[in-house]
C-alpha positions in Angstrom: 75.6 -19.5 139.5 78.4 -18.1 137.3 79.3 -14.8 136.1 83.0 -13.5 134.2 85.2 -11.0 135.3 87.9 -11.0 132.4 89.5 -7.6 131.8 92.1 -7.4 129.0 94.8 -4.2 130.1 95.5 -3.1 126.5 92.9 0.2 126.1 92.3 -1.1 122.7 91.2 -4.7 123.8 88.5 -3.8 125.8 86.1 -4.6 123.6 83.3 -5.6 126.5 83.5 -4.2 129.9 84.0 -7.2 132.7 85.0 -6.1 135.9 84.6 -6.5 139.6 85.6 -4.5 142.8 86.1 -5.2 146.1 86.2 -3.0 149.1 87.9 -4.4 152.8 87.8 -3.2 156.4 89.7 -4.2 159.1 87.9 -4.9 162.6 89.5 -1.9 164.3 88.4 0.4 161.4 85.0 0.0 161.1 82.0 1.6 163.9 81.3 -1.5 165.5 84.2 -3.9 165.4 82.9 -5.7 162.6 85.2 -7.2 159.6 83.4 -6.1 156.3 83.9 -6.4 153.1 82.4 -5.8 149.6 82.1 -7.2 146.6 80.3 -6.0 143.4 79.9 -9.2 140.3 79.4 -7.2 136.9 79.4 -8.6 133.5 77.2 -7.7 130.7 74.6 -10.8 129.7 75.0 -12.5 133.1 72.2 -13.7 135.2 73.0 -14.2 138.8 71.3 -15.8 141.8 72.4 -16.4 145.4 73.5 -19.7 145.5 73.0 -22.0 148.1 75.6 -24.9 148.9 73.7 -26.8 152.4 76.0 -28.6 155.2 77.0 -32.0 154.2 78.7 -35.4 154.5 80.3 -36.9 152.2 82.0 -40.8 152.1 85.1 -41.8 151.8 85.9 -42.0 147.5 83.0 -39.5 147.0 84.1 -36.9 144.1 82.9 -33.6 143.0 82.8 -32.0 139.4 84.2 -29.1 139.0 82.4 -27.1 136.1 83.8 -23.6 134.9 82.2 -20.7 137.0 82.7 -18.6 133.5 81.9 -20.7 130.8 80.2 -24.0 132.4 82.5 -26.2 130.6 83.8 -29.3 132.8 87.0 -29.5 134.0 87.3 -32.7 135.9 86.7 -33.9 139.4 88.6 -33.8 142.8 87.9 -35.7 146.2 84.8 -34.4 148.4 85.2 -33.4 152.0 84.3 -35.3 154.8 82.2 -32.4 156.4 81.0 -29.0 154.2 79.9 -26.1 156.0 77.0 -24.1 154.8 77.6 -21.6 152.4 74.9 -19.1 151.7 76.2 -16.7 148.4 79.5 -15.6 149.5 79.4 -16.2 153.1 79.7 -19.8 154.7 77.9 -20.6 158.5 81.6 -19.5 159.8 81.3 -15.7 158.7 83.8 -16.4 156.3 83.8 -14.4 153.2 85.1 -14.6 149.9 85.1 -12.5 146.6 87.3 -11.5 144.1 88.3 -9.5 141.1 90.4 -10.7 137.8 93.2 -9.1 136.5 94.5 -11.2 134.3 98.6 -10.7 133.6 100.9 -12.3 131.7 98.6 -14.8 129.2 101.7 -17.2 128.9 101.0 -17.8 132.6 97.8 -19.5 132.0 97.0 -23.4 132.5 94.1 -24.4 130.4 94.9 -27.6 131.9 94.0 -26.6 135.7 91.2 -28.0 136.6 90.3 -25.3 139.4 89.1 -21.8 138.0 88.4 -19.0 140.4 84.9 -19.6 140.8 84.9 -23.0 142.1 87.7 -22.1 144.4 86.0 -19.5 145.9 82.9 -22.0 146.8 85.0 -25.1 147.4 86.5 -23.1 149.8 83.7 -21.7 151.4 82.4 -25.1 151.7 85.9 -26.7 153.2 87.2 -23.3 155.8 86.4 -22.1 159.3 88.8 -18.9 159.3 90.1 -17.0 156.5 93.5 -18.7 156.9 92.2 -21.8 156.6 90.1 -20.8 153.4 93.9 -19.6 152.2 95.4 -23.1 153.0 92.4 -24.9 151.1 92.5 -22.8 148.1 96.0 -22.8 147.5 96.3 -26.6 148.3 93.8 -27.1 145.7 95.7 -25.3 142.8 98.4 -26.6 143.5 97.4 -30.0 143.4 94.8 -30.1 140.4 95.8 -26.7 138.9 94.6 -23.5 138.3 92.7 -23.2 135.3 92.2 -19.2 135.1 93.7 -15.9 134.7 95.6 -13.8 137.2 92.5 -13.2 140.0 92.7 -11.7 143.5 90.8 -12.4 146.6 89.3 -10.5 148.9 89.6 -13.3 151.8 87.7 -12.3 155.7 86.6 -13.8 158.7 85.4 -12.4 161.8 89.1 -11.5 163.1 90.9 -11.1 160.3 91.2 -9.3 156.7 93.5 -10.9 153.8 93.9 -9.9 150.2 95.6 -12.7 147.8 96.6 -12.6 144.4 97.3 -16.1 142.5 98.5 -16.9 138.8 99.2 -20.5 137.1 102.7 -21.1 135.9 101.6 -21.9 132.2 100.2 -24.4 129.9 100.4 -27.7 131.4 102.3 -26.9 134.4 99.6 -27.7 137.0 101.3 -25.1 139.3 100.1 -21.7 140.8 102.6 -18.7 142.1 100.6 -16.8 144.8 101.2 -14.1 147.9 98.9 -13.2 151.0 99.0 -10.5 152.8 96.9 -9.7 155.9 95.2 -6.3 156.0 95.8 -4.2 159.7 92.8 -4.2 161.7 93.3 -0.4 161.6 93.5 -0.1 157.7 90.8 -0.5 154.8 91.9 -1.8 151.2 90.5 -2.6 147.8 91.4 -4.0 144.7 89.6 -3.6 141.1 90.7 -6.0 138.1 93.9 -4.9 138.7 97.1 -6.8 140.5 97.9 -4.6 143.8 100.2 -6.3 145.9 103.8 -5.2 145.5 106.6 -6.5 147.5 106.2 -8.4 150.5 108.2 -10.3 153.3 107.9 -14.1 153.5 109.4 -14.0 156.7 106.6 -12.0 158.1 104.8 -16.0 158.7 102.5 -13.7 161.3 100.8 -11.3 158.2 102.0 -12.9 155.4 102.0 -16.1 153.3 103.1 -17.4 149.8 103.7 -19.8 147.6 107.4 -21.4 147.9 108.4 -20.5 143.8 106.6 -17.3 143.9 109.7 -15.2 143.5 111.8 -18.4 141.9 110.0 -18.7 138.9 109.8 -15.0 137.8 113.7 -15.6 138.2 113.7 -18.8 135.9 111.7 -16.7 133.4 114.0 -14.0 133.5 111.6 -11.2 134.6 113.2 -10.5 137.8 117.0 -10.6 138.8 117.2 -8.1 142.2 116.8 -9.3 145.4 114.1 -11.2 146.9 113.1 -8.4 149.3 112.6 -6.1 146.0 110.1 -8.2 143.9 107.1 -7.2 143.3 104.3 -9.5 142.8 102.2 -6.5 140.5 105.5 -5.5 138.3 106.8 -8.5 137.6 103.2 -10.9 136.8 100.9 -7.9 135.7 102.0 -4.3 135.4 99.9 -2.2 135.1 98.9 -0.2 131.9 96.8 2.7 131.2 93.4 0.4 131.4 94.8 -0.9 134.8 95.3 2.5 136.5 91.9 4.0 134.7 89.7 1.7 134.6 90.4 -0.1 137.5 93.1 1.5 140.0 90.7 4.5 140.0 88.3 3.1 141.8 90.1 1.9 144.8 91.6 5.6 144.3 88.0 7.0 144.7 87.3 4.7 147.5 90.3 5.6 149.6 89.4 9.1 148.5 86.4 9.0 150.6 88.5 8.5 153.8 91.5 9.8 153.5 93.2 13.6 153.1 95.9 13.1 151.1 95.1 11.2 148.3 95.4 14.2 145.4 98.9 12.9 145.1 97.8 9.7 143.3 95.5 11.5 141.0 98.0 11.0 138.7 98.6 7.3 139.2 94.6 6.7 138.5 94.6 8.9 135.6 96.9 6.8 134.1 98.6 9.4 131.5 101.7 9.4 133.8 104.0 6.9 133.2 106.0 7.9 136.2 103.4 8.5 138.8 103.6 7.2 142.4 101.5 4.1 143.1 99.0 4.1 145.5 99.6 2.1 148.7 97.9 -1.3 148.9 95.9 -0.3 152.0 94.9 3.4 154.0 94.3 3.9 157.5 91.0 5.9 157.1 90.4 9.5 159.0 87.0 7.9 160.6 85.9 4.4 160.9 83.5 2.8 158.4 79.7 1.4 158.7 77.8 -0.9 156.9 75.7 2.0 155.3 79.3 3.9 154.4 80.2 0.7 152.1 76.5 0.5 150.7 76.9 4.0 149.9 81.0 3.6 148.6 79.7 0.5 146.2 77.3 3.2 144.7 80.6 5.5 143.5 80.5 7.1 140.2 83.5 9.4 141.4 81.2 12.2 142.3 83.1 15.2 143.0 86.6 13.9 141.7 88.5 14.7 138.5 87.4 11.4 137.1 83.3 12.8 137.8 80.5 11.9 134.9 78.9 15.1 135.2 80.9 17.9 133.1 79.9 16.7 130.0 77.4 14.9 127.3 78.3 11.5 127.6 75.6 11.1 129.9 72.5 11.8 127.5 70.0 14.6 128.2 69.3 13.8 131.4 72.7 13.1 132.9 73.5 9.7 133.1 76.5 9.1 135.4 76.9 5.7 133.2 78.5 5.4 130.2 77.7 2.7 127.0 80.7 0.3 126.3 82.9 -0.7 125.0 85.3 1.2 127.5 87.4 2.5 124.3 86.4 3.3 120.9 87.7 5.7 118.3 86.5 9.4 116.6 88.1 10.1 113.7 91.2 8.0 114.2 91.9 8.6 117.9 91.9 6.8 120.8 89.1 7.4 123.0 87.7 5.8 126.1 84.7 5.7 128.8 85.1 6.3 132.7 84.9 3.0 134.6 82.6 3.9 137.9 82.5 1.5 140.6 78.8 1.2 140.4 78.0 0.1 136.8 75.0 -0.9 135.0 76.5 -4.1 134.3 76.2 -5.4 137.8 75.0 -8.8 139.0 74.8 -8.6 142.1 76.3 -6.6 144.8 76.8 -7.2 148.4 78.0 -5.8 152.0 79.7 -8.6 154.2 79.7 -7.9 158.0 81.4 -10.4 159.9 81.1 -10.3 164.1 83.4 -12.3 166.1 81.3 -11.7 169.7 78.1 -12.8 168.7 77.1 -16.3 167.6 78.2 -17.1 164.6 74.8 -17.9 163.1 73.8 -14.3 164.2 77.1 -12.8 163.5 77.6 -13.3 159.4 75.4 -10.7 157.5 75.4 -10.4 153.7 73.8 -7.5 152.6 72.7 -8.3 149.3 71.1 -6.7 146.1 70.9 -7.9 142.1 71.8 -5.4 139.9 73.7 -2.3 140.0 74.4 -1.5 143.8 73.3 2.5 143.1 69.7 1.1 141.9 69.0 -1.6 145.1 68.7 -2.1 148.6 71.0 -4.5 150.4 68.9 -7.1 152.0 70.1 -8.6 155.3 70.8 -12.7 154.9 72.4 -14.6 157.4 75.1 -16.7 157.3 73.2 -19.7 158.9 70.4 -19.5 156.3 69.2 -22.6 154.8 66.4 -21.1 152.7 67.3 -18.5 150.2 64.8 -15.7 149.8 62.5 -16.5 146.6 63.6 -13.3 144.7 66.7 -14.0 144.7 66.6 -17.5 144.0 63.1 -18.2 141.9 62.2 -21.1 139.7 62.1 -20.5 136.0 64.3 -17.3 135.8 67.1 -17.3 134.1 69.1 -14.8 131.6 66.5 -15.3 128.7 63.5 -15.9 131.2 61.9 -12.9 132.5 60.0 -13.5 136.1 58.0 -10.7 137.8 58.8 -12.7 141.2 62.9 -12.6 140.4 65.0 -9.6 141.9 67.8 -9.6 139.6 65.0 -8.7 136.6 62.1 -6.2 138.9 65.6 -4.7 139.4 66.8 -4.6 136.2 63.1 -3.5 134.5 63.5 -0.6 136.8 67.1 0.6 136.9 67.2 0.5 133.2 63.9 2.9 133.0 65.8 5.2 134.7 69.2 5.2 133.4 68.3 7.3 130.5 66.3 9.6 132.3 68.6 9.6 135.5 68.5 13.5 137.1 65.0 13.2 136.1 63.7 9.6 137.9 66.5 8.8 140.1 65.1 11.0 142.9 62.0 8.9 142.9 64.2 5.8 143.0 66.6 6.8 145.7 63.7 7.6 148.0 62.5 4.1 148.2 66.0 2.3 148.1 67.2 4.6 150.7 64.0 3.9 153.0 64.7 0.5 152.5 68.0 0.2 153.7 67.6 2.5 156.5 64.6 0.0 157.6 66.8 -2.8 157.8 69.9 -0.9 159.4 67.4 0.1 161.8 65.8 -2.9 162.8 68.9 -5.0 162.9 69.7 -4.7 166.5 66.1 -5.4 167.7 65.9 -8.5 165.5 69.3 -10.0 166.6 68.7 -9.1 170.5 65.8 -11.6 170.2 67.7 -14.2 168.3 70.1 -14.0 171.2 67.7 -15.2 173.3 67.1 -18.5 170.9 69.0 -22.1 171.1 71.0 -21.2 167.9 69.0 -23.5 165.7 65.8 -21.4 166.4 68.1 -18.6 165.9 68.9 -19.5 162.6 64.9 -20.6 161.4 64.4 -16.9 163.0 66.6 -15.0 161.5 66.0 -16.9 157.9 62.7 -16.4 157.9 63.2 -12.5 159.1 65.4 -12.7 155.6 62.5 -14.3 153.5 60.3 -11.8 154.6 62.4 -8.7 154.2 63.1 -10.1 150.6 59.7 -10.8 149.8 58.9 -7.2 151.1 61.8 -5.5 148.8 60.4 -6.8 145.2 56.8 -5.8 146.2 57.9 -2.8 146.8 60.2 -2.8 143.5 57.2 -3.8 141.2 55.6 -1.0 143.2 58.0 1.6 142.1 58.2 0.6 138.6 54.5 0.9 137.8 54.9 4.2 139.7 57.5 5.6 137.3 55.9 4.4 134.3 52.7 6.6 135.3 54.6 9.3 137.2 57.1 10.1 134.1 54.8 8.6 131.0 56.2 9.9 127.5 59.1 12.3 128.4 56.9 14.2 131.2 56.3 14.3 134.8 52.4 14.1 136.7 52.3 16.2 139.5 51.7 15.0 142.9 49.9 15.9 146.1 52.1 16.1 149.7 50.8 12.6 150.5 52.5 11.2 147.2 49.0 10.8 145.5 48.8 12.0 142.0 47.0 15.5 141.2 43.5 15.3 140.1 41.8 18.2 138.2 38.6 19.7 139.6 36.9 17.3 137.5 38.5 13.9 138.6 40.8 13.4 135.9 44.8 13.2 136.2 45.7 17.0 136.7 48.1 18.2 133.3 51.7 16.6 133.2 54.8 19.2 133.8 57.0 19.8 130.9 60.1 19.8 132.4 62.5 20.6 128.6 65.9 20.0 128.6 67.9 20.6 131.4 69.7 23.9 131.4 73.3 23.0 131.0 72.2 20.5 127.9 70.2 23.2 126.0 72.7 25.2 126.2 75.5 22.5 124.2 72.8 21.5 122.0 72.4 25.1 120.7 76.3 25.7 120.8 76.5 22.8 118.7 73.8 23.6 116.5 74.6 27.4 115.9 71.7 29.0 114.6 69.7 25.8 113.2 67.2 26.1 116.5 67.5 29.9 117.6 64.0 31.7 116.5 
């Protein structure tokens, strides 16, 4: 599985939109005592599964290839384990959890030479790690041993007890060396980062809640990008300042996301819009006003700034019907200026999306959930998989598809067939679509504490067969129900109108059995009126 996160901070480079965002909550902030976290994979062209990496023992001398998450060019090999844990997408058989976001930052910084990207870290270390720390140690032990063969990236790193964000960059061609902080999130606090670097200064001697790499403040110094005092550099300013594209595009939507739970956040407005060079950054983490659930980060990861100054509905952009999407690229130009798109957290781009929950007091192979969807997190249900899986549902991992191969049994392209009907005909289909995905997702929520009472009462390996199979099921449940609903909108909203429907959601016959006459619906009010301000007189009778 592979997938590219690249985003280029000069507004005019952003010829392609590649971006990811993560979302983190900290045990004591969410309903239930859970650590979550999200993570959302988006890249235009990509084709995503949920990968499966089984338990394993490996002899002494064994080696394993490390091949470019990005690009699937081969970098070179580096000694297996002894033991690897099972890692099921992002989630290994410990509850650990780890996803990420790329930011880039200074391009001198980068070691082609590395032969870790960020991909195979992520999975190596998912593989190798028992506790987030751990998955820390291994990572960073790696890079800076075989190198780190990728832009500036930063981790969203969680176990059941703990939160941690990390940000890591090589130290140039050849150099074989990383620079990289960690910071522990409170238990009380959320966070979130967005293709943007977000950790600012930091104390080393904090061993408790923080941890970093021995040169990270020595080699900005041997550079000659920072001269204050240790206790005064900033990881962000100094290795990837932001821009405008990294406060728009990106810093926005961990502003939007804080937004949700917090009162005070108009005072960064400014920050995220980006046209103020001056503005106050935004803190790296929030204490939130309530705590969180798994269904108020399903619903976050489905943002597209609703009710903000950054919202999609105010103007054209989104077609006739209202798209809260917008086409990229993110910039572009009208008659010689400089113009850009709104970057929402939920995007059409999307490969897959997921909620981690992580439980310390339960078994572990109970404990780990990945709620997990392919495509655009506003157009899917999160499907509950276990940590302790060993099977991966079908739709989500099925023979034959891949990006140029269409399969009516494969989740990322049911998904796809039907968000992409109803992107350019959003206010009009959504409805239909939310309905279902929302009924979905409730089931689950609903039905998880009943299911996981009776794997309590298992031996945890019939736990684990249990709760896989419950997984298989539910996922083979979900795309029957997706091809459902796309040959229901293809009938319901044929050629630009709508068939009307009895209470029981059967369509309208006429008195003499055939389909009962389609509703017009026109334009909606707010774009017939532009269209005829635009057009003047040209359509006025």
């Amino acid at each position: 599985m592979k997938r590219k996160c690249l985003l280029s901070f000069m507004l005019l480079a952003f010829s392609y939109a590649m971006a990811c965002t993560n979302f983190i909550v900290g045990k004591k902030a969410s309903v239930d005592g859970s650590v979550m976290c999200t993570y959302s994979a988006d890249d235009y062209g990509m084709f995503q599964s949920m990968c499966h990496y089984p338990a394993a023992k490996h002899s002494k001398g064994e080696m394993r290839r490390i091949v470019d998450w990005d690009s699937n060019k081969y970098h070179g090999e580096i000694p297996e384990a002894e033991v690897t844990y099972n890692v099921v997408g992002n989630i290994n058989e410990w509850q650990v959890t780890i996803g990420e976001t790329t930011f880039g930052g200074r391009e001198e910084m980068e070691d082609s030479t590395g032969i870790l990207d960020y991909g195979s870290l992520i999975y190596v270390a998912l593989q190798r790690s028992k506790t987030a720390r751990e998955a820390i140690k291994v990572m960073t032990t790696l890079a800076e041993t075989y190198g780190y063969n990728s832009g500036g990236e930063t981790f969203t790193i969680c176990d059941p007890n703990e939160a941690w964000i990390m940000e890591m960059m090589g130290c140039g061609a050849g150099s074989k060396k990383v620079v990289w902080v960690a910071l522990r999130v409170p238990d009380d606090a959320i966070c979130a980062h967005a293709n943007q670097s977000r950790i600012r200064t930091f104390n080393v001697k904090d061993k408790e809640n923080c941890m970093a790499s021995k040169n990270v403040v020595k080699f900005a110094r041997e550079k000659g990008w920072f001269s204050g005092k240790d206790s005064e550099f900033s990881f962000c300013d100094t290795y990837a300042a932001p821009d405008f594209g990294g406060r728009r595009f990106c810093e926005a939507r961990v502003w939007t996301f804080f937004n949700k739970y917090c009162d005070y956040m108009n005072e960064y407005v400014d920050y995220a819009a980006g046209k103020v060079a001056d503005a106050k950054p935004m803190p790296l983490w929030i204490v939130p006003n309530r705590k969180l659930s798994v269904k108020d980060l399903e619903m976050a990861m489905r943002d597209h700034y609703e009710g903000t100054p950054f919202a999609l509905d105010s103007d054209i952009g989104g077609g006739i019907w209202e798209m809260p999407y917008r086409p990229t690229p993110l910039s572009f130009e009208v008659d010689g200026k400089k113009c850009f798109n709104e970057r929402p957290v939920s995007t059409q781009q999307s490969g897959f999306v997921y909620v981690s929950q992580m439980r310390s007091w339960l078994p572990r192979e109970i404990g780990g959930v990945l709620w997990f969807g392919n495509d655009d997190a506003n157009m899917v249900p999160y499907v509950p998989v276990y940590c302790s899986a060993t099977k991966i549902p079908t739709c989500f991992d099925t023979p034959g598809a891949d990006a140029l191969t269409f399969s009516i049994d494969n989740a990322f392209w049911v998904c796809n067939w039907v968000s992409n009907m109803v992107y350019p005909r959003y206010v009009q289909m959504f409805p239909s679509l939310e309905q279902v995905r929302d009924s979905l997702d409730n089931s689950y929520i609903s039905l998880q504490a009943e299911v996981e009472a009776k794997a309590q009462q298992m031996t945890g390996a019939e736990a684990a067969k249990y709760l896989n199979d419950y997984s298989c099921k539910k996922g083979d449940e979900m795309i029957a129900r997706w091809r459902k609903l796309a040959t229901y909108l293809i009938v319901k909203y044929n050629d630009m109108v709508v068939k009307p429907e009895n209470p029981d959601g059967s369509f309208k016959l006429s008195k003499y059995g055939i389909a009962e006459r389609p509703l017009r619906p026109g334009y909606p009010e707010k774009y017939a009126r532009e269209l005829i301000k635009q057009t003047g007189d040209k359509f006025v009778k």
